[in-house]
C-alpha positions, 0 to 999 in steps of 0.5 A, spaced: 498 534 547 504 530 550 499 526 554 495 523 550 502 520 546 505 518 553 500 514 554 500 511 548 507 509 548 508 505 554 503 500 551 506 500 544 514 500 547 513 493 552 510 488 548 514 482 547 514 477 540 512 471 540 507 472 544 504 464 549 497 462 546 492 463 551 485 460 551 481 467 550 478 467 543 481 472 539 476 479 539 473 482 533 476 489 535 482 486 535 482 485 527 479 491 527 485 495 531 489 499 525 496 498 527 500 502 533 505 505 529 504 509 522 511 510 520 518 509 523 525 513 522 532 511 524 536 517 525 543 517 521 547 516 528 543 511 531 542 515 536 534 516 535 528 513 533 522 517 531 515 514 531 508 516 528 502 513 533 495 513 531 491 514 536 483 516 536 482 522 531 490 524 531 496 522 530 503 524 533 510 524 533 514 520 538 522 521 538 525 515 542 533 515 545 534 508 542 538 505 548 533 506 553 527 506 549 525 513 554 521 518 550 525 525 548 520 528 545 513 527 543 507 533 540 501 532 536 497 537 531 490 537 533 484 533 532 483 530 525 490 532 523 494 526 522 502 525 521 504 520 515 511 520 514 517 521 517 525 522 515 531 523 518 534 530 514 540 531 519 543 528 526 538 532 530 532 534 525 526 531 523 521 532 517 514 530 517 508 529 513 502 533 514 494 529 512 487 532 515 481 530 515 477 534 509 470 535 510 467 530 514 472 525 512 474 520 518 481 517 514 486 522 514 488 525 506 494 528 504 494 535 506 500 537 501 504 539 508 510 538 511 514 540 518 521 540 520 523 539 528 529 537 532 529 530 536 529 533 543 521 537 540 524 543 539 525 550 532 519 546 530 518 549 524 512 549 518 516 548 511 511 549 506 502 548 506 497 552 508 500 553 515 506 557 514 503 564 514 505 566 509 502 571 504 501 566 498 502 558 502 503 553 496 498 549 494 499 543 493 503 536 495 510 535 497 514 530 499 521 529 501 527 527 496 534 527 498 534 528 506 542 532 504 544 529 510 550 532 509 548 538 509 544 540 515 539 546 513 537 543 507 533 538 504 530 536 496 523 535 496 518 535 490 513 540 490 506 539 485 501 543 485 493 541 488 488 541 483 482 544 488 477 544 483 470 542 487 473 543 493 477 537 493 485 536 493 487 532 488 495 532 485 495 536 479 497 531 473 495 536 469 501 540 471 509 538 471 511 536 478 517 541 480 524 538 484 526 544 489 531 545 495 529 547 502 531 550 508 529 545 513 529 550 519 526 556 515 522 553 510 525 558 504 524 554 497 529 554 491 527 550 485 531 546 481 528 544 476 521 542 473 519 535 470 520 533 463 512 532 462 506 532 465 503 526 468 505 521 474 511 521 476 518 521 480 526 524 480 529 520 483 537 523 486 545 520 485 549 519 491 551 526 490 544 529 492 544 531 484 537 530 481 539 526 475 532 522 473 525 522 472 520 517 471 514 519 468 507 515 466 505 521 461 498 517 458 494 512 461 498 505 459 503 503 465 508 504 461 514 508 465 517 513 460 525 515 464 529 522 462 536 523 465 540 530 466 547 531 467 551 535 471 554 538 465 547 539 462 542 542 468 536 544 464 537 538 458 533 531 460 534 526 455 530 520 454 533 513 457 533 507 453 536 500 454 537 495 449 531 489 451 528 493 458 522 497 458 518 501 462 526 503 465 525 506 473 531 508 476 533 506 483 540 509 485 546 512 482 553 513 483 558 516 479 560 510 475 554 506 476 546 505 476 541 501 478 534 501 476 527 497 475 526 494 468 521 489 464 525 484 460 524 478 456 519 476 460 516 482 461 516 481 469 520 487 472 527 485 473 533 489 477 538 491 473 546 495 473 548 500 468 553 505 466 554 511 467 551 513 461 546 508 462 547 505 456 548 498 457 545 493 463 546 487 466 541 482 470 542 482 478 535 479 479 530 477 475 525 471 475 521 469 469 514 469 473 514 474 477 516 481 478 521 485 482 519 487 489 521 491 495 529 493 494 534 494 501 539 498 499 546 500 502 547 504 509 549 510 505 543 508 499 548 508 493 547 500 491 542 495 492 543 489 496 537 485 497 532 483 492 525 482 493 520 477 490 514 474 492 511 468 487 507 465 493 511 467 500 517 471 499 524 469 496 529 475 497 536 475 493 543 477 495 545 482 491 550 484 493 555 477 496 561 482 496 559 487 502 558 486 509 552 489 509 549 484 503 552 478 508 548 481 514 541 481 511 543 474 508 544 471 515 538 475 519 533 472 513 536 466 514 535 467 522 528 469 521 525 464 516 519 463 514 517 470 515 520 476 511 526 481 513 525 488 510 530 493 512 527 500 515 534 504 515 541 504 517 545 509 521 549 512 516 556 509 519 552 502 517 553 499 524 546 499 527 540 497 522 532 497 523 528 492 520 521 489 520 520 482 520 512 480 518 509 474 514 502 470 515 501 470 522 505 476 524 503 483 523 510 486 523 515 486 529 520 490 529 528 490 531 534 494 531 541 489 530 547 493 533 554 491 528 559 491 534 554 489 539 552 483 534 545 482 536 538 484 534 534 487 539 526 487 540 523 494 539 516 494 538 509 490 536 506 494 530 499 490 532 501 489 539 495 485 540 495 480 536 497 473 537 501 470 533 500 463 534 492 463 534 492 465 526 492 461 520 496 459 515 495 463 508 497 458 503 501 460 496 495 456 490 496 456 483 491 454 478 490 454 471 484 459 468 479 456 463 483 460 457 490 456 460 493 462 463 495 461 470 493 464 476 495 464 484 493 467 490 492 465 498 487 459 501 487 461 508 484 456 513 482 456 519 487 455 525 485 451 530 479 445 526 481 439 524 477 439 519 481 442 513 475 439 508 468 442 505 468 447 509 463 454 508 467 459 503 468 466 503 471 468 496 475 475 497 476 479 491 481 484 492 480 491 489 484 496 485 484 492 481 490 494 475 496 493 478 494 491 485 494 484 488 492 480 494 499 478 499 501 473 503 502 477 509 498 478 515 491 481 513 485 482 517 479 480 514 482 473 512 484 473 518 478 473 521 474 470 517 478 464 519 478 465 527 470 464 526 470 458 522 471 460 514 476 458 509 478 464 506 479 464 498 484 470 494 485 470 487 489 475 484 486 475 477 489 478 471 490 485 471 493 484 479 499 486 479 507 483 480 506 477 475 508 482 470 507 486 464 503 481 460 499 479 466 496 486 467 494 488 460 491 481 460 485 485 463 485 491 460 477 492 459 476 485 462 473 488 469 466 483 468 469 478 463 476 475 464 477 478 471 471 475 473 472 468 470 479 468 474 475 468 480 469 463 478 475 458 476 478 459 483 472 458 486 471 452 482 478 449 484 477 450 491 471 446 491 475 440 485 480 440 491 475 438 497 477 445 501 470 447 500 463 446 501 459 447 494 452 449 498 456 453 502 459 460 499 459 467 499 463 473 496 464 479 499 470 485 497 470 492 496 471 497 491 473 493 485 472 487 490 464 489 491 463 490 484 467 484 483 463 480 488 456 482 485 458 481 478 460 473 480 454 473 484 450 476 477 453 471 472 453 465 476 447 466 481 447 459 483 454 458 485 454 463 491 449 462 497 450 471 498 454 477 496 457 483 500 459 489 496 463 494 501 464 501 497 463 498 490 462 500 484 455 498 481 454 502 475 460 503 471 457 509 466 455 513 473 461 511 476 466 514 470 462 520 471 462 522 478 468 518 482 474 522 483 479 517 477 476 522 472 477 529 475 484 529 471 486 527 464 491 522 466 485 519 470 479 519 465 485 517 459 485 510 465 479 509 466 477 510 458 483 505 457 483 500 462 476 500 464 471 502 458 469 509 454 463 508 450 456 507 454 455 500 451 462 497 453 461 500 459 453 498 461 455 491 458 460 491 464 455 494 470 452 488 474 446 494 475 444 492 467 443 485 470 440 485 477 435 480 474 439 474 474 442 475 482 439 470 485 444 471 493 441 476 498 447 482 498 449 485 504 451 494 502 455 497 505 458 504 504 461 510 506 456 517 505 462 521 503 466 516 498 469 520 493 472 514 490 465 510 489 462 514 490 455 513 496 450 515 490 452 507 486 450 504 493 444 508 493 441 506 486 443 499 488 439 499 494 432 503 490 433 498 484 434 492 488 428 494 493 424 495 486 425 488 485 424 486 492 430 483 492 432 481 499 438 485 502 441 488 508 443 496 508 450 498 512 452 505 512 456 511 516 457 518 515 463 521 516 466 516 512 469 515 506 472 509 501 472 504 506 470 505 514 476 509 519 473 509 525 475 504 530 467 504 531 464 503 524 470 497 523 467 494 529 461 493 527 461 493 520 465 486 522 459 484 526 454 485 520 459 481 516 459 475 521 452 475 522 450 475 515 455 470 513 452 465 518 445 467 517 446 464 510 452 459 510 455 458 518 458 453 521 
């Protein structure tokens, strides 16, 4: 439906940056708004730029001639069919990634698919899925590895098959993942090899589109296990270890070099260069306190450029002061400080570059830098909507714990008071939580707790990651323990540091973040006046029994490790154990089609409360699943949320 994207664009294309302030409160719809675009590709010539646009129950492709901006093509799949990734496999030729909504699922999932058409909309073909009508489809998920630019008609993707037990689709990490070229016009399919072992993992190609690495986590501890086969030796993996890095992820590789991730001294994950034979390393970026980040690499993707870290807001190293291309980025991130450049593609003859530019206050806004021309062109807003200047500064903090360990995140105040002192506090905790951590770029919900008066606190307590691998270990089985202690000590420190007003906090999160919401409530009942839980988990024994994380080996090894096996450890840890010490009201919020944490954890929450006459308030919506996807149900699970803080500490 050319139509419905047509419509969509002209809104999308036309929005300048930096946009002036006006007096208009900023709506609540706005921070519910997902952004315009999903994904973006620069085509190898620069000539083209393709879009997904998200719009009501679909999302399409655009392809867009970059000079003029004017649509070439555009195509949708449907209703409840959604297109999540794009890449570039020759000048011309484009290939997607196909999600649906399974069930009665309103966000989109992988449906294992992919998809190839020229840019002008054209030999649209079905690679691989369900919808190749062919007698035996693959089931499973794919992805693209290697685009093969050189080679127009073929690509390398990585297959692995779906594990459709109990009519959900799942990756099979009870199965070896596979590398195999494609036809990119005829979908035909020529395995190249299998994955040294089972489990998680990723192969990663040299610049000669050979695949020569995979990097798996065989068992639940985190811990990278990376193999490496030779031209000479096609069906040999050999382990890959280097003398004082662990966890070994390669990035990229050469003939006469590669590039990779690893934990050194410290045990943050540092960049490294190698030989050849990935025998010896040198540091190219590393810091004792945080992890590496995001990598920029080169025009034709050999060697990293620019390395990313964030200790609070984001620094970014040049790696590569010797190439131009390293030279560029480092003047345009110059150019755009305070926020964040992060590259999207280059056109193979490294003359044009597609970047994003994001941070605190802006969403993301993207450009396009012409070498010749010497300029960086404004494309796009990715929420168009949004103006910059109304939202709030998100402070980097830091604060030492109670057993000494130092802990940072974001305080976010609210933009247009005066006062900056005792005021009413949301405390945020993220979910996850073992590796994730909260961001110092824009985000919704600390951005609209601020725009209606509330300090907004987010803590990224042991376990969260990017402070290294020490850091994530140190909450290894410490969902209600330590983790929780991280989060009552920062709540503590933003009252010692005047921000917050101590009768006038709430905690509110979701998944991890509501069973950790309630938990704080549960062991500190007179710290918070209420909690809201959104897509929690309550009852760790039913969880580790009906969620979708233990449906697999790999899954039940996680959260037997990381969370808790035996049904003491695990009741110990449940807030449902102790509803008899809650003190604050709650607010439950819930999909009924969570498979994640899964409605059931809401419902017995809400009888066990009501059997203790405990006050409370019910939100929830059908065809939804682990956090709410309609533009609707976001809108008026905001309007819940602000009217039951302001019921219990409103301005």
């Amino acid at each position: 439906m050319k139509s419905l994207l047509l419509l969509s664009l002209s809104a999308l294309l036309w929005t300048s940056p930096l946009l002036a302030a006006d007096t208009a409160p900023v709506s609540i719809e706005n921070f519910a708004k997902l952004p315009d675009v999903r994904a973006l590709a620069l085509s190898p010539t620069g000539e083209y730029l393709a879009a997904s646009v998200p719009r009501g129950n679909r999302t399409g492709i655009i392809v867009l001639r970059i000079d003029k901006m004017d649509v070439v093509s555009a195509r949708d799949f449907g209703p409840d069919t959604h297109v999540l990734g794009l890449q570039w496999v020759s000048d011309t030729r484009l290939m997607g990634e196909i999600g649906e909504n399974f069930g009665s699922l309103e966000q989109p999932s992988s449906a294992g698919e992919l998809f190839a058409i020229d840019a002008d909309g054209t030999t649209f073909t079905y690679l691989i899925g369900f919808r190749t009508r062919r007698r035996d489809p693959f089931r499973g998920a794919a992805g693209l590895l290697d685009s093969l630019t050189q080679d127009k008609d073929s690509a390398v993707i990585v297959t692995r098959p779906f594990d459709v037990s109990d009519r959900t689709y799942r990756p099979g990490y009870d199965k070896r993942a596979s590398a195999e070229t494609i036809n990119v016009v005829s979908g035909r399919r020529d395995k190249i090899v299998d994955a040294p072992e089972k489990g998680p993992g990723s192969f990663v190609t040299d610049s000669d589109g050979f695949v020569r690495f995979f990097s798996g986590l065989g068992d639940s501890s985190l811990s990278a296990q990376t193999y490496q086969r030779l031209p000479a030796e096609p069906g040999r993996w050999s382990p890959v270890s280097l003398a004082g890095v662990d966890n070994i992820e390669p990035i990229s590789a050469t003939s006469g070099a590669a590039f990779v991730r690893g934990q050194g001294e410290h045990s943050t994950t540092c960049l490294y260069e190698t030989d050849a034979a990935v025998s010896n390393a040198s540091v190219l970026a590393c810091r004792e306190d945080v992890d590496l980040g995001f990598v920029a690499m080169s025009s034709d993707g050999s060697r990293p450029i620019r390395a990313y870290f964030q200790p609070g807001r984001f620094v970014s190293v040049n790696v590569a002061p010797d190439s131009s291309e390293g030279r560029l980025l480092e003047a345009l991130q110059k150019r755009f400080e305070p926020n964040v450049l992060l590259p999207q593609g280059w056109s193979k003859d490294g003359n044009r570059l597609l970047f994003t530019v994001a941070g605190d206050k802006v969403p993301g806004e993207v450009f396009l830098f012409d070498r010749k021309e010497k300029r960086a062109r404004f494309l796009l807003s990715s929420r168009r909507w949004i103006d910059h200047t109304k939202m709030a500064e998100r402070k980097p903090i830091e604060y030492a714990a109670r057993d000494g360990l130092t802990i940072r995140g974001y305080l976010t105040l609210p933009p247009s008071s005066t006062k900056q002192k005792r005021l009413p506090l949301v405390v945020l905790p993220h979910g996850g939580p073992i590796g994730v951590r909260d961001s110092w770029l824009w985000e919704p919900d600390a951005q609209l707790l601020a725009s209606r008066g509330y300090a907004v606190l987010q803590v990224n307590f042991r376990g969260s990651g990017g402070y290294g691998g020490e850091f994530i270990e140190a909450g290894r089985k410490q969902w209600g323990q330590a983790m929780i202690d991280d989060i009552v000590d920062g709540t503590r420190w933003a009252i010692e540091q005047g921000y917050a007003d101590a009768k006038r906090m709430c905690i509110y999160g979701a998944s991890y973040g509501g069973y950790a919401s309630l938990m704080s409530a549960v062991r500190q009942p007179d710290l918070f006046r209420c909690v809201v839980g959104y897509v929690g988990v309550y009852d760790l024994e039913t969880m580790a029994k009906n969620t979708d994380i233990t449906q697999s080996s790999y899954g039940r090894e996680f959260f037997d490790d990381y969370i808790g096996k035996s049904a003491e450890e695990l009741r110990s840890q449940s807030p449902m154990m102790r509803l008899a010490e809650l003190k604050a009201p709650m607010l439950i919020v819930h999909g009924e089609e969570d498979k994640r944490a899964p409605f059931s954890e809401a419902e017995a929450l809400r009888a066990a409360l009501d059997q203790k006459n405990h006050p409370y308030e019910w939100m929830t919506r059908e065809k939804e699943g682990h956090g709410f996807y309609a533009l609707d149900n976001r809108v008026a699970f905001y309007e819940t949320l602000l009217a039951f803080l302001g019921k219990h500490i409103g301005n």
